[in-house]
C-alpha atoms as a printed R data frame, in Angstrom:
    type eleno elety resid chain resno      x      y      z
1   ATOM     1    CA   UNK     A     1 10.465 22.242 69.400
2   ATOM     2    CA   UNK     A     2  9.243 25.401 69.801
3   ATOM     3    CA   UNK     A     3  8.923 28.333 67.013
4   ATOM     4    CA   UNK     A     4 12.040 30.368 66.364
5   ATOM     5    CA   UNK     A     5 12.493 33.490 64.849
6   ATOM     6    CA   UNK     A     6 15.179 32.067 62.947
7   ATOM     7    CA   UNK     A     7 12.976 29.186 61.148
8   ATOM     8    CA   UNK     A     8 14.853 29.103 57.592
9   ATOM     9    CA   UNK     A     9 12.489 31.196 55.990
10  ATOM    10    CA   UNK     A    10 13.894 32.321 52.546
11  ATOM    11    CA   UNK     A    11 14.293 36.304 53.779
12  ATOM    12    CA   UNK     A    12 16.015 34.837 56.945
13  ATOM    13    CA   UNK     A    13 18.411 32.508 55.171
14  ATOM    14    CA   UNK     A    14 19.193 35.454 52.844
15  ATOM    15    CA   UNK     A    15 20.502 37.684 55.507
16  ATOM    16    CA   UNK     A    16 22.338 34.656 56.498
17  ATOM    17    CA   UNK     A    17 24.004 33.817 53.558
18  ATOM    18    CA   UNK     A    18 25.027 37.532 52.360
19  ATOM    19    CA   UNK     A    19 26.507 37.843 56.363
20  ATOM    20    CA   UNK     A    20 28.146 34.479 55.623
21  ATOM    21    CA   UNK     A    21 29.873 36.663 52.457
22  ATOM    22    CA   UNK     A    22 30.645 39.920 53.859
23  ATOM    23    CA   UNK     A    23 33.829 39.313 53.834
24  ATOM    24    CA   UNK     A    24 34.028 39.148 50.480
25  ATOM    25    CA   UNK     A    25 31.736 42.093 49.891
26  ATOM    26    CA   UNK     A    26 34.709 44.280 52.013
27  ATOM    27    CA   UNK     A    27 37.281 42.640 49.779
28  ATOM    28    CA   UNK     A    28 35.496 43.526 46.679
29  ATOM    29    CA   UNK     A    29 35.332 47.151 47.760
30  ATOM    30    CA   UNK     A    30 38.962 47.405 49.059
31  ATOM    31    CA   UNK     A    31 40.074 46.209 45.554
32  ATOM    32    CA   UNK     A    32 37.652 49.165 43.994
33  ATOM    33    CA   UNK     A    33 39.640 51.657 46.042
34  ATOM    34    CA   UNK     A    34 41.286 54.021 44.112
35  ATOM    35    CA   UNK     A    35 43.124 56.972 45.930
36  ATOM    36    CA   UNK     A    36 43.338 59.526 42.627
37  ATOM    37    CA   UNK     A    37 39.822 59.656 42.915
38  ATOM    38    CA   UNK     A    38 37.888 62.352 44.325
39  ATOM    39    CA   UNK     A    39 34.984 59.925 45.486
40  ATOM    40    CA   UNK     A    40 37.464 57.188 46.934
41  ATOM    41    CA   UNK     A    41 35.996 54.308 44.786
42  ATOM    42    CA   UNK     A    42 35.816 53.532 40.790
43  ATOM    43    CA   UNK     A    43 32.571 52.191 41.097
44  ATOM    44    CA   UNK     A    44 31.152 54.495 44.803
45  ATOM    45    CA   UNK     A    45 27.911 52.848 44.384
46  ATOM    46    CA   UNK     A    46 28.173 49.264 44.268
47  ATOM    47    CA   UNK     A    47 31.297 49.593 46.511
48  ATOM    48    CA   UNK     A    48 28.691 51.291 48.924
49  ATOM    49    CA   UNK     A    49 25.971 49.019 48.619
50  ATOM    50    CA   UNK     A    50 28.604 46.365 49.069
51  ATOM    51    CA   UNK     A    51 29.758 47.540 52.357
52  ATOM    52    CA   UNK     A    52 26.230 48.382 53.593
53  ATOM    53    CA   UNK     A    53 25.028 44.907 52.620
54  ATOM    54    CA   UNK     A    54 27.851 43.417 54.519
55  ATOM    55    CA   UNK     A    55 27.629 45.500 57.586
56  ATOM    56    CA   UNK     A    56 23.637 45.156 57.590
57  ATOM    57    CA   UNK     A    57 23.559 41.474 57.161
58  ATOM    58    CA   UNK     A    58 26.553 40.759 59.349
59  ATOM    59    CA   UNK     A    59 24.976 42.933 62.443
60  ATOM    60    CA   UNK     A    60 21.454 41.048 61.924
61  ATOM    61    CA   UNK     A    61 22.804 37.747 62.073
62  ATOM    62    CA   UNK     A    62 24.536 38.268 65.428
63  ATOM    63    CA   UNK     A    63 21.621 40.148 66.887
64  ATOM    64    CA   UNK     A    64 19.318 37.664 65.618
65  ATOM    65    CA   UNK     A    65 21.248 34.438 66.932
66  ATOM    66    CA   UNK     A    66 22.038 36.024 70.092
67  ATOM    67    CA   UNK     A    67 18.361 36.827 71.014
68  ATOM    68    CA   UNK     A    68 17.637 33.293 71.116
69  ATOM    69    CA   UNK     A    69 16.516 32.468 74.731
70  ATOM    70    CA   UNK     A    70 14.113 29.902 74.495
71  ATOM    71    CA   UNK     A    71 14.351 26.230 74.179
72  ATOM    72    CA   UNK     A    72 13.142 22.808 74.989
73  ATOM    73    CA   UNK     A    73 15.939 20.940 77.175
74  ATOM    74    CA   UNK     A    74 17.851 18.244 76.163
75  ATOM    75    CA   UNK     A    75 20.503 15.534 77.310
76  ATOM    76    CA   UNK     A    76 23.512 15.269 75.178
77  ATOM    77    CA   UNK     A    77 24.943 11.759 74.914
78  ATOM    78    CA   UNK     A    78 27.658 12.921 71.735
79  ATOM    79    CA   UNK     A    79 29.238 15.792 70.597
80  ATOM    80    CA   UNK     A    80 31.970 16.340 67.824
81  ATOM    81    CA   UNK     A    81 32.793 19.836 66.500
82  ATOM    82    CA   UNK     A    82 32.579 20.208 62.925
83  ATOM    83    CA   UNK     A    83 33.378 24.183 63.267
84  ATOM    84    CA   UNK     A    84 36.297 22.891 60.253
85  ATOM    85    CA   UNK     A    85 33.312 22.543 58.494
86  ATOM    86    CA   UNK     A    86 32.711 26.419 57.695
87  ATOM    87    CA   UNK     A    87 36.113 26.535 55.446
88  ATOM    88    CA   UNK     A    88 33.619 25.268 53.082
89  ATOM    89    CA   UNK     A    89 33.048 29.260 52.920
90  ATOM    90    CA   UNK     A    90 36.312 30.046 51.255
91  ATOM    91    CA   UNK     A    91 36.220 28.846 47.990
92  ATOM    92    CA   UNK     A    92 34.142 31.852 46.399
93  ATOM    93    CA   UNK     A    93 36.781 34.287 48.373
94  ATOM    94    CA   UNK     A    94 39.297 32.724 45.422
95  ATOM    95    CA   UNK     A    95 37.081 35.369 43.665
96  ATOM    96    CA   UNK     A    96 38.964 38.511 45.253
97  ATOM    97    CA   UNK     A    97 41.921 37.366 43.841
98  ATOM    98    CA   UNK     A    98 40.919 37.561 40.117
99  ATOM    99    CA   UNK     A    99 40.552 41.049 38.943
100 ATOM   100    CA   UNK     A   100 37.178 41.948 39.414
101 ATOM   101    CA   UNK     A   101 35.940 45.428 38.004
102 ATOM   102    CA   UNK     A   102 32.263 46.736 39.990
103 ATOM   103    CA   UNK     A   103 31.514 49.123 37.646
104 ATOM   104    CA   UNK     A   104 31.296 46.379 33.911
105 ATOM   105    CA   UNK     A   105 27.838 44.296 34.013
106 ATOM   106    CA   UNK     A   106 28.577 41.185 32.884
107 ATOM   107    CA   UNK     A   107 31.222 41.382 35.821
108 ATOM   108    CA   UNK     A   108 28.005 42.202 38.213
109 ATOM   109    CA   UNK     A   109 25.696 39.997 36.566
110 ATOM   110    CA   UNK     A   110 28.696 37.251 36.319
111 ATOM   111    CA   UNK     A   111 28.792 37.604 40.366
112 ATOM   112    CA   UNK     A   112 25.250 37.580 40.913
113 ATOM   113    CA   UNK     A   113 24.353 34.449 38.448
114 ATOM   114    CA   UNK     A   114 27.372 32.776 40.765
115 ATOM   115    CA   UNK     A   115 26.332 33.906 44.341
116 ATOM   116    CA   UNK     A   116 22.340 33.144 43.508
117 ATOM   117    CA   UNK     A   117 23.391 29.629 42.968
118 ATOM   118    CA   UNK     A   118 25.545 29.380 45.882
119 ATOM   119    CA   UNK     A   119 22.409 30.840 47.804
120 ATOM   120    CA   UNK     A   120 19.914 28.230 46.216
121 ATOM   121    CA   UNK     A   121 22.499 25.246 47.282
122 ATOM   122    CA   UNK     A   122 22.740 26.902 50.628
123 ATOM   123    CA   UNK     A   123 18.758 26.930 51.145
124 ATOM   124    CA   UNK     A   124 17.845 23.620 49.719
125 ATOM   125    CA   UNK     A   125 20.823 21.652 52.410
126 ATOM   126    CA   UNK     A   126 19.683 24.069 55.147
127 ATOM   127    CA   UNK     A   127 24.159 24.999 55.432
128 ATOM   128    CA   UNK     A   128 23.138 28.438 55.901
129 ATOM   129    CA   UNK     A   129 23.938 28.915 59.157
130 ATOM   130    CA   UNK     A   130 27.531 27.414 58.489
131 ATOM   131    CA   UNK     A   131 29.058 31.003 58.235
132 ATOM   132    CA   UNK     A   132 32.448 32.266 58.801
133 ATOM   133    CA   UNK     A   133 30.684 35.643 60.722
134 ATOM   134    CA   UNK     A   134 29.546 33.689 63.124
135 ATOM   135    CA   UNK     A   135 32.908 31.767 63.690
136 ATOM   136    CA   UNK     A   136 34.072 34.788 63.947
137 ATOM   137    CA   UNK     A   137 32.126 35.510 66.645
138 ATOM   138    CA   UNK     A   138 32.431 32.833 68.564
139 ATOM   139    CA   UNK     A   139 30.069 30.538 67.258
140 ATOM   140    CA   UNK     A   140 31.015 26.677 66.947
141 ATOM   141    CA   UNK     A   141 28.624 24.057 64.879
142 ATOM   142    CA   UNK     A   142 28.405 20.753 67.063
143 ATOM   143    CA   UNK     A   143 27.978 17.596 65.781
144 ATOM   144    CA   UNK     A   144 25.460 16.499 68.359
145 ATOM   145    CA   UNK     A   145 23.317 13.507 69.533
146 ATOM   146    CA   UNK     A   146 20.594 14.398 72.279
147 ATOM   147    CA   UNK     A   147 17.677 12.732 73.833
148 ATOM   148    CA   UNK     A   148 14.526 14.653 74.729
149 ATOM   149    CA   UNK     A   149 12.479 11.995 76.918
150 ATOM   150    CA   UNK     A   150 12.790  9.202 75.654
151 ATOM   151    CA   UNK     A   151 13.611 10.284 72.183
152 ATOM   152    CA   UNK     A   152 17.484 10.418 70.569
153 ATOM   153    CA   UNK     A   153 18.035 12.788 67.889
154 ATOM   154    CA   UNK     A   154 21.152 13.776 65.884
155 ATOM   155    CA   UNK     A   155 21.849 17.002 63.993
156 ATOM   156    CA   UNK     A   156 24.051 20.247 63.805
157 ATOM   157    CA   UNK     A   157 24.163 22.818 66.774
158 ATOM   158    CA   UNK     A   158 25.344 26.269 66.771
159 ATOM   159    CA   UNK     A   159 26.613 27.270 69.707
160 ATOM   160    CA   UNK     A   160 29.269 30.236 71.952
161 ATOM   161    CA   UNK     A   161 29.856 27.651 74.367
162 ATOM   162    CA   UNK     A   162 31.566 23.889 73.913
163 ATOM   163    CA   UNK     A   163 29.047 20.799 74.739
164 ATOM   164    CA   UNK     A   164 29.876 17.716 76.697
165 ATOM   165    CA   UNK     A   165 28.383 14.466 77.063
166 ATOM   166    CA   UNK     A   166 25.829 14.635 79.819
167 ATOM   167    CA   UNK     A   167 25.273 18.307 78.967
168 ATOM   168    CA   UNK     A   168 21.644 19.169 80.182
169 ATOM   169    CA   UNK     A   169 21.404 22.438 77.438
170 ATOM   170    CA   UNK     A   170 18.534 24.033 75.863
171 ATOM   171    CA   UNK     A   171 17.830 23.906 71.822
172 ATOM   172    CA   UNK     A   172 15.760 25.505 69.410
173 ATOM   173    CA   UNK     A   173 14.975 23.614 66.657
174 ATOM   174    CA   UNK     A   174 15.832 25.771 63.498
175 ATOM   175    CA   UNK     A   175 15.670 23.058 60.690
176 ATOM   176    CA   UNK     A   176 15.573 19.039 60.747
177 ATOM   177    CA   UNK     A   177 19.077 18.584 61.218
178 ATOM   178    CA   UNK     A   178 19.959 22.292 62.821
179 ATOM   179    CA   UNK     A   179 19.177 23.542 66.296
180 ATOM   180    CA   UNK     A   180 20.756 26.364 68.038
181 ATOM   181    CA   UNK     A   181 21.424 26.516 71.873
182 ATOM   182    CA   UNK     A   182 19.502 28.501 73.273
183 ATOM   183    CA   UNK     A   183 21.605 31.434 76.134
184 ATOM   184    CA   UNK     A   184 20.252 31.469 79.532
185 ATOM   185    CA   UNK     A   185 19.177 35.153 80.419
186 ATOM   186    CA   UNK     A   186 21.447 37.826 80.919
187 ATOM   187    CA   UNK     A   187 24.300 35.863 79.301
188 ATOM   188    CA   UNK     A   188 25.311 36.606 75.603
């Protein structure tokens, strides 16, 4: 299929995966709010880069999968959502529950050791783009079985809109088992 701007290059998958946490980054800082304080937080920085992180990665993930207009066109012969699939996502949000202080290192570095592994898992079984931001948004992931001529494939697709069988659609390819439908021009 064709090039995509959202091939799962390392920086791409990245902004994908802190998006797919920016929940959790808000949480984090909500639970660093303390009112007695002139500055709002206990720990203002990392609460700030938290919430910048969260709001930057979240805005260029649905900028970036929105933009995607080009595709090679398909046939669909099955479809299953697996959108159930992204609950995956909220086992790390157990850590907003446990008392978690910004401002102690071994906290941070605690935090960071646990979310670079998650990332590395992430990457190497391409789940990336199974993100709760993009639920959020609208976004579905389709179990999905398509021919292209004479050729049947199977993998995930994200997607705004539901799929059928006999659905003539158009995917980029952004992985071997992940494609993305592609929106026809001037729809979003």
């Amino acid at each position: 299929m064709s090039e995509s701007s959202l091939r799962l290059r390392p920086l791409v998958s990245f902004v994908l995966f802190l998006s797919a946490y920016s929940p959790l980054m808000f949480i984090l800082a909500i639970k660093d709010v303390n009112l007695g304080l002139m500055y709002l937080f206990n720990s203002p920085t990392i609460s700030g880069i938290l919430i910048f992180m969260a709001i930057g990665s979240s805005f260029i993930t649905l900028m970036t999968v929105r933009s995607v207009e080009n595709g090679l066109p398909v046939v669909v012969t099955k479809a299953a959502n697996k959108s159930g699939d992204m609950f995956g996502y909220t086992v790390p949000y157990m850590l907003s529950f446990m008392r978690v202080e910004l401002g102690d290192w071994q906290t941070l570095l605690s935090l960071a050791l646990f979310l670079a592994v998650l990332f590395i898992m992430a990457y190497r079984t391409q789940t990336v783009f199974i993100n709760p931001v993009l639920a959020i948004a609208g976004y579905m992931l389709i179990d999905c079985t398509f021919k292209r001529d004479d050729k049947e494939i199977q993998a995930m697709v994200i997607t705004r809109e539901p799929i059928s069988i006999r659905d003539s659609i158009r995917l980029d390819q952004l992985s071997h088992y992940l494609y993305i439908r592609a929106h026809s021009k001037g729809k979003t």
